[in-house]
GURO-893654 format. One record per residue (C-alpha): residue in three letters; residue number from 0; x negated, z, y negated. Coordinates in steps of 0.5 Angstrom, whole numbers, plus 500, padded with zeros to 3 digits. Each point is the difference from the previous one (the first is absolute). Layout:
BEGIN
@aa->ala i->NUM east->X up->Z north->Y $
...
end
This chain:
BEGIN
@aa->unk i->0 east->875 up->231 north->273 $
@aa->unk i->1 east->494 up->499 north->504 $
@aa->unk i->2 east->494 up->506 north->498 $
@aa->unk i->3 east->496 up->494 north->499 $
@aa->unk i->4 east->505 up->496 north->496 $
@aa->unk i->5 east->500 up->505 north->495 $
@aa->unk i->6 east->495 up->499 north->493 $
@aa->unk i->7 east->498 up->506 north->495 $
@aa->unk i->8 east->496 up->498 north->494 $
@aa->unk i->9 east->492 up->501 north->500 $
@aa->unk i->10 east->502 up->504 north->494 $
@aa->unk i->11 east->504 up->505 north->503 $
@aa->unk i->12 east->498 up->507 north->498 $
@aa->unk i->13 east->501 up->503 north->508 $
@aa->unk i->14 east->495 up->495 north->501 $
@aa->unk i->15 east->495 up->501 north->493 $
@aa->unk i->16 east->500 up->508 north->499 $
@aa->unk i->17 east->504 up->502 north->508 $
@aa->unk i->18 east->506 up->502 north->494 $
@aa->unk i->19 east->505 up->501 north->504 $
@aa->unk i->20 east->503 up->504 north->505 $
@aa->unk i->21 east->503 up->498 north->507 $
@aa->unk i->22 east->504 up->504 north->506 $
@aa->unk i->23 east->500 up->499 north->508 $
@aa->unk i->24 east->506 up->500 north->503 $
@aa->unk i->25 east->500 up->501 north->509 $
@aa->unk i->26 east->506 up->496 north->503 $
@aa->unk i->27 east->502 up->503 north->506 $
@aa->unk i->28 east->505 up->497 north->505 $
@aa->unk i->29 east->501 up->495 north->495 $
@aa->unk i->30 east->502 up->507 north->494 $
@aa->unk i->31 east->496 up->501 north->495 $
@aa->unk i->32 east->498 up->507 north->500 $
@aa->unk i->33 east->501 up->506 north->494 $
@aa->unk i->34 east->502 up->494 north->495 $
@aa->unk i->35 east->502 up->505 north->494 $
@aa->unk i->36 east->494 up->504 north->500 $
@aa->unk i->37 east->494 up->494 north->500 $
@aa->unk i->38 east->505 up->498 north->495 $
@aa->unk i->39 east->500 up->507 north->495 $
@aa->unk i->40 east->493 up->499 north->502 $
@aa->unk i->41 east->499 up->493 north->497 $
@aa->unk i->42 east->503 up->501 north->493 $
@aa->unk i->43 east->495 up->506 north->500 $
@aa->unk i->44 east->495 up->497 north->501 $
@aa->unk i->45 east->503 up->494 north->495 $
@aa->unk i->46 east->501 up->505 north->494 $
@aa->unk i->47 east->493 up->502 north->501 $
@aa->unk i->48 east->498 up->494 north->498 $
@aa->unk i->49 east->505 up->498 north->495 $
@aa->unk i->50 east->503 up->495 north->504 $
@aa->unk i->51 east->508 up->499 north->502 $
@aa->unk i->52 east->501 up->498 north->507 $
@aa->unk i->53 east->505 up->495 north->497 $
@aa->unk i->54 east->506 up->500 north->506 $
@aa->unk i->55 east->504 up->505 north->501 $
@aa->unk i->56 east->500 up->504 north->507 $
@aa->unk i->57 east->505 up->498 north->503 $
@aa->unk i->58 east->498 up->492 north->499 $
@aa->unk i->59 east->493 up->502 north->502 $
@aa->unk i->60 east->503 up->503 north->507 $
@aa->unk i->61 east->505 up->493 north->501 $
@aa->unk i->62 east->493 up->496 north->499 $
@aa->unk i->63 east->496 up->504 north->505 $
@aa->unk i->64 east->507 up->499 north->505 $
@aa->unk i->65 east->500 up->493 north->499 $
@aa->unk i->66 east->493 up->499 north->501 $
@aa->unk i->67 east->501 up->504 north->506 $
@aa->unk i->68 east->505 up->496 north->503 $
@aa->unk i->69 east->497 up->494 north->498 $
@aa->unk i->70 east->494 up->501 north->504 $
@aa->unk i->71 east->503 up->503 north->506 $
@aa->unk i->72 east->495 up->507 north->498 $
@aa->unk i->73 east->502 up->504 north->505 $
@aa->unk i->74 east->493 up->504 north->501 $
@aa->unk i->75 east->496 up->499 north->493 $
@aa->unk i->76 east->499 up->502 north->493 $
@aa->unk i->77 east->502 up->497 north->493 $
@aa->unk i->78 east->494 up->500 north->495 $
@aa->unk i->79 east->504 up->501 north->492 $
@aa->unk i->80 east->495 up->499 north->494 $
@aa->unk i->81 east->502 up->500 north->492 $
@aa->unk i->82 east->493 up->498 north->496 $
@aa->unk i->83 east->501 up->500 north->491 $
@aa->unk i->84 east->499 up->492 north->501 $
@aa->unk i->85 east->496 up->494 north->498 $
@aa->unk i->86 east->496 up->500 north->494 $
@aa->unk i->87 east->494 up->499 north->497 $
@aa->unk i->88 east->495 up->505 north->501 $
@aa->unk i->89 east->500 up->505 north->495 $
@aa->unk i->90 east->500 up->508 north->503 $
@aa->unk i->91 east->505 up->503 north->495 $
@aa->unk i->92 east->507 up->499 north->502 $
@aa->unk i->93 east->503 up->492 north->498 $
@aa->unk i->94 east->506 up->500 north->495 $
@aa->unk i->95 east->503 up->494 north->504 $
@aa->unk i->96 east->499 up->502 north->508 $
@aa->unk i->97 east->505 up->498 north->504 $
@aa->unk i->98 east->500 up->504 north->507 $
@aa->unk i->99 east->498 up->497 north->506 $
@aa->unk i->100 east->505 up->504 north->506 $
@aa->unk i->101 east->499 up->497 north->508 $
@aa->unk i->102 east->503 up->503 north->506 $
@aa->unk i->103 east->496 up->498 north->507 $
@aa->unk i->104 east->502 up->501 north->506 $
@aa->unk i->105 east->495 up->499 north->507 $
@aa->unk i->106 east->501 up->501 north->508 $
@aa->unk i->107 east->495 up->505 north->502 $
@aa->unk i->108 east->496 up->502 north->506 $
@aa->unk i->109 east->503 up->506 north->503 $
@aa->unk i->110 east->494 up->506 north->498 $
@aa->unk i->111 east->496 up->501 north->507 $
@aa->unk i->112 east->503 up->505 north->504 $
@aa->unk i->113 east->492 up->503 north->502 $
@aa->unk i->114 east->500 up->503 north->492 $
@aa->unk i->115 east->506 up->505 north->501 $
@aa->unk i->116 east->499 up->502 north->508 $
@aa->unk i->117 east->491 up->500 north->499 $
@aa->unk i->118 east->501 up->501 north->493 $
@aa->unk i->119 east->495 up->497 north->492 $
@aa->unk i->120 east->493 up->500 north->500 $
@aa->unk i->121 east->499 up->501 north->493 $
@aa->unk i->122 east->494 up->501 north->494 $
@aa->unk i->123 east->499 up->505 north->495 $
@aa->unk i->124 east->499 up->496 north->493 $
@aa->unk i->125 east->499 up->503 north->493 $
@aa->unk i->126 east->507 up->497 north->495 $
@aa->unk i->127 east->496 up->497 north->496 $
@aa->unk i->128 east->507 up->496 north->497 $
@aa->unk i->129 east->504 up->501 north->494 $
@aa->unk i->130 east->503 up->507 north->497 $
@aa->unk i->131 east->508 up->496 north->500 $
@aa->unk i->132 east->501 up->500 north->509 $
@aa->unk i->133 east->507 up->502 north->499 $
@aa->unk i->134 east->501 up->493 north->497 $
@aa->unk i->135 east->501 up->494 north->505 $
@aa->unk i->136 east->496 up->496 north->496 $
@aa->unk i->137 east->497 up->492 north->502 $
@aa->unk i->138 east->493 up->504 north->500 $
@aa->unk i->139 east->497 up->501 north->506 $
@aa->unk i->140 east->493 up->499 north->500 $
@aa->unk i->141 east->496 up->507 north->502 $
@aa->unk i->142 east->505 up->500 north->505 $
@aa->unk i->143 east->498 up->494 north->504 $
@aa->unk i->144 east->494 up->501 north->499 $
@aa->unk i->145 east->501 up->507 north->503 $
@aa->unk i->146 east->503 up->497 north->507 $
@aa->unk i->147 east->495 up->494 north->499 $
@aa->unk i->148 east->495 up->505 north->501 $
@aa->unk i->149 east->505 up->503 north->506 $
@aa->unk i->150 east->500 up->494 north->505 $
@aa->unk i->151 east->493 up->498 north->499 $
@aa->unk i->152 east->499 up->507 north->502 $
@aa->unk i->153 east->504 up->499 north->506 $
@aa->unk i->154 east->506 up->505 north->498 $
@aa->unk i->155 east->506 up->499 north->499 $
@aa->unk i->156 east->501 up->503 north->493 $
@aa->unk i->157 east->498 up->504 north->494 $
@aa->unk i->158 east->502 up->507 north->496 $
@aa->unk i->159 east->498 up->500 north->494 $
@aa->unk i->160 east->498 up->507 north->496 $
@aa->unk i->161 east->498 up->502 north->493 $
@aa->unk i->162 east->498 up->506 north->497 $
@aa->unk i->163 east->506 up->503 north->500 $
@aa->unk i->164 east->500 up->498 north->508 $
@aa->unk i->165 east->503 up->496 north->505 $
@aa->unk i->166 east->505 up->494 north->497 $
@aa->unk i->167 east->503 up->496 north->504 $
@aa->unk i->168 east->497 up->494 north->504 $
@aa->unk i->169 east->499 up->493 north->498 $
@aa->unk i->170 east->509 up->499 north->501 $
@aa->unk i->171 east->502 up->506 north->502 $
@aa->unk i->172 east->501 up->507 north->499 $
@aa->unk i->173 east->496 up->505 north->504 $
@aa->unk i->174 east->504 up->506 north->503 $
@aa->unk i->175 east->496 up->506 north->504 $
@aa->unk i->176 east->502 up->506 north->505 $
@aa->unk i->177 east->496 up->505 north->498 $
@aa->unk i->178 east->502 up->507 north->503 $
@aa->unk i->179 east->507 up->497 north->502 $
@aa->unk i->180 east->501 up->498 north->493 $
@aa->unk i->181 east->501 up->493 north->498 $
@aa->unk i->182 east->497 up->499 north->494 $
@aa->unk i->183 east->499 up->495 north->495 $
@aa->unk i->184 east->497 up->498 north->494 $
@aa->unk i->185 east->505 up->502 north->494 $
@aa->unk i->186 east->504 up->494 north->495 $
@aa->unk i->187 east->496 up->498 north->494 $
@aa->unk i->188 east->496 up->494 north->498 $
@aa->unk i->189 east->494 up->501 north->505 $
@aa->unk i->190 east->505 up->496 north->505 $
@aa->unk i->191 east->506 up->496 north->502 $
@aa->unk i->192 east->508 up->504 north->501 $
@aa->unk i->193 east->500 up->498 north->507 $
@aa->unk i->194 east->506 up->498 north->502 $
@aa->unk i->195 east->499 up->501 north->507 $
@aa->unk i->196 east->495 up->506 north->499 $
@aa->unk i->197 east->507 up->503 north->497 $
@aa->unk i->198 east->504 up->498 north->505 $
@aa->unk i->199 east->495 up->504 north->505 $
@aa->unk i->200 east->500 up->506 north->496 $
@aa->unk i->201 east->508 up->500 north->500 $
@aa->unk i->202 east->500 up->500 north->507 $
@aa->unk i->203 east->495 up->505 north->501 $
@aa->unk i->204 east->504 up->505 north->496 $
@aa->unk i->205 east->507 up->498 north->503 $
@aa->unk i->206 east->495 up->502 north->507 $
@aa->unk i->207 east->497 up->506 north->497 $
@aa->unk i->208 east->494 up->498 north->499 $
@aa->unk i->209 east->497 up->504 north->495 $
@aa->unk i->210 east->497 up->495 north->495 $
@aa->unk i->211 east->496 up->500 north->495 $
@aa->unk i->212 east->497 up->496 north->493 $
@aa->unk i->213 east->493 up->501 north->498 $
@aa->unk i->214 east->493 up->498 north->500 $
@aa->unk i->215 east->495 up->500 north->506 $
@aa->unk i->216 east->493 up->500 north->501 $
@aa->unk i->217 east->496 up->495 north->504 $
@aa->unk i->218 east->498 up->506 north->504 $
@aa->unk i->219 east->508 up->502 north->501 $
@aa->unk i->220 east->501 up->492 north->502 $
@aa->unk i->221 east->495 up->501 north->506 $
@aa->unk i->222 east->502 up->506 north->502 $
@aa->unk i->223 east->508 up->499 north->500 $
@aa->unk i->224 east->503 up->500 north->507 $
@aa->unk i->225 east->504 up->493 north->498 $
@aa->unk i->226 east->498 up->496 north->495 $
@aa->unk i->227 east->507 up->495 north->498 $
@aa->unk i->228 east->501 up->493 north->497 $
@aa->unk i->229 east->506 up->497 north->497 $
@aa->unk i->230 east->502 up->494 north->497 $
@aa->unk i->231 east->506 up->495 north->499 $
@aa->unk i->232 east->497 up->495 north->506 $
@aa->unk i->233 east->497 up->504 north->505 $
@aa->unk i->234 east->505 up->507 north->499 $
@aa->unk i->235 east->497 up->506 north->502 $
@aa->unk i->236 east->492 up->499 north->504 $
@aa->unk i->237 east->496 up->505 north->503 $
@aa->unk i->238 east->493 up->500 north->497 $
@aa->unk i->239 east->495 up->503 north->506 $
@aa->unk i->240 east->493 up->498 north->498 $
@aa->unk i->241 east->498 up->502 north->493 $
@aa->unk i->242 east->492 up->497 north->498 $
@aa->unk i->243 east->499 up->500 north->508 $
@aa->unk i->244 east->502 up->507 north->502 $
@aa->unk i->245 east->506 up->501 north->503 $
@aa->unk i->246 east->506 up->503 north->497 $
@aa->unk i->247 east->503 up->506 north->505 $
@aa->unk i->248 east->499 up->498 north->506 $
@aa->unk i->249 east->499 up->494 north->498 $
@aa->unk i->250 east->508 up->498 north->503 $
@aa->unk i->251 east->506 up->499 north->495 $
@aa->unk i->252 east->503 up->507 north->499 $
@aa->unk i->253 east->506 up->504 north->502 $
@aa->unk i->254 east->503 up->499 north->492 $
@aa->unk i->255 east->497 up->493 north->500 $
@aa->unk i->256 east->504 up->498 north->505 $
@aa->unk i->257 east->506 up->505 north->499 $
@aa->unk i->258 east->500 up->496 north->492 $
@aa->unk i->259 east->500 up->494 north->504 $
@aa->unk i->260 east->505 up->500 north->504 $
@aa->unk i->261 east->505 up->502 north->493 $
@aa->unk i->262 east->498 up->494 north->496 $
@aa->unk i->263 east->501 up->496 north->506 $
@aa->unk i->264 east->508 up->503 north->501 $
@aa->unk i->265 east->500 up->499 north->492 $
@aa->unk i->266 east->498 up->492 north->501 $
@aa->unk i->267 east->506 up->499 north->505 $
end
């Protein structure tokens, strides 16, 4: 079915309350990428709302490959989102719900090569979102308005702190190398389970890339020797300007590149 054939109820509660959850998927030569773990990963975030994602993997992965062989999807990505469903609008949980679950699958323009080779430009923005940001839930409005304020800026993206320290930027998760150390800001609710970030520091320990899981200060972003992000659309991204000062020399760095590198012979 064509995208613009498809109806959803105006009382759809994704639409009314953003009570849902959804998950992205890269397809890459004509693959979809980490499927299992995007899934594990969208049953989470489902059980924390208390929704059941109402197919079975197995189901949801012969779907996506139809779409993907439908299409002719070579290079792109399959948008997947399950909302409680249509009713009328009262803020509790309604007895007689039934989900809403559609698959989406898009071509999409390569990422510019100038981001890996010149690296991002980014902002440093307080986290002014919820406190549930392990939840890949359908509410994304501070961080629009986050990259809003980004490209009216003239930068490419922002990162995002809070009191306990840099999060994660507005759709990725944020790495730095500080001291040769890759670091990162540790699990919990504060940010999304990346599932490239998790990849990267995979790779990174199988390299002997020491790693470690804590929170940094803004100062200790500005003052790394490489700044990183990651996401399921543009992998692994070098960031080379934080707030107008130059990350490092201001070129992508030597882990950067060395963690780029292994993500791209994963992907093959």
């Amino acid at each position: 079915m064509a995208a613009e054939d498809a109806c959803l109820n105006i009382e759809d509660r994704g639409t009314l309350f953003g009570d849902g959850v959804y998950e992205f998927f890269k397809v890459h030569n004509g693959k979809v990428l980490m499927t299992q773990e995007h899934l594990d990963r969208l049953r989470y975030s489902a059980s924390e709302l208390e929704l059941t994602v109402p197919y079975s993997d197995e189901k949801i992965g012969a779907i996506i490959d139809k779409l993907i062989d439908t299409n002719g999807l070579q290079y792109g990505g399959i948008y997947l989102q399950l909302t409680r469903g249509a009713a009328h609008r009262i803020h509790q949980f309604p007895d007689d719900c039934t989900p809403n679950f559609f698959i989406v699958a898009r071509e999409m323009p390569p990422v510019p090569q100038s981001l890996y080779e010149e690296g991002m430009a980014v902002l440093l923005l307080p986290d002014e979102r919820w406190k549930r940001c392990d939840i890949k839930s359908l509410n994304l409005l501070a961080n629009i308005l986050a990259k809003q304020k980004a490209i009216k800026a003239g930068v490419d993206d922002a990162i995002l702190y809070s009191e306990r320290g840099i999060t994660e930027s507005t759709s990725s998760s944020v790495l730095t190398v500080i001291d040769g150390v890759l670091t990162t800001t540790p699990l919990g609710p504060w940010i999304l389970p990346g599932i490239t970030r998790q990849a990267v520091l995979e790779l990174a320990l199988k390299d002997n890339i020491p790693v470690a899981e804590r929170f940094i200060s803004k100062e200790e972003l500005t003052a790394a020797d490489e700044v990183i992000i990651t996401n399921t659309r543009s992998d692994v991204t070098p960031v080379t300007t934080v707030d107008g000062q130059p990350v490092g020399n201001g070129k992508p760095g030597k882990i950067t590149r060395r963690l780029m590198d292994l993500f791209a012979d994963l992907l093959k």
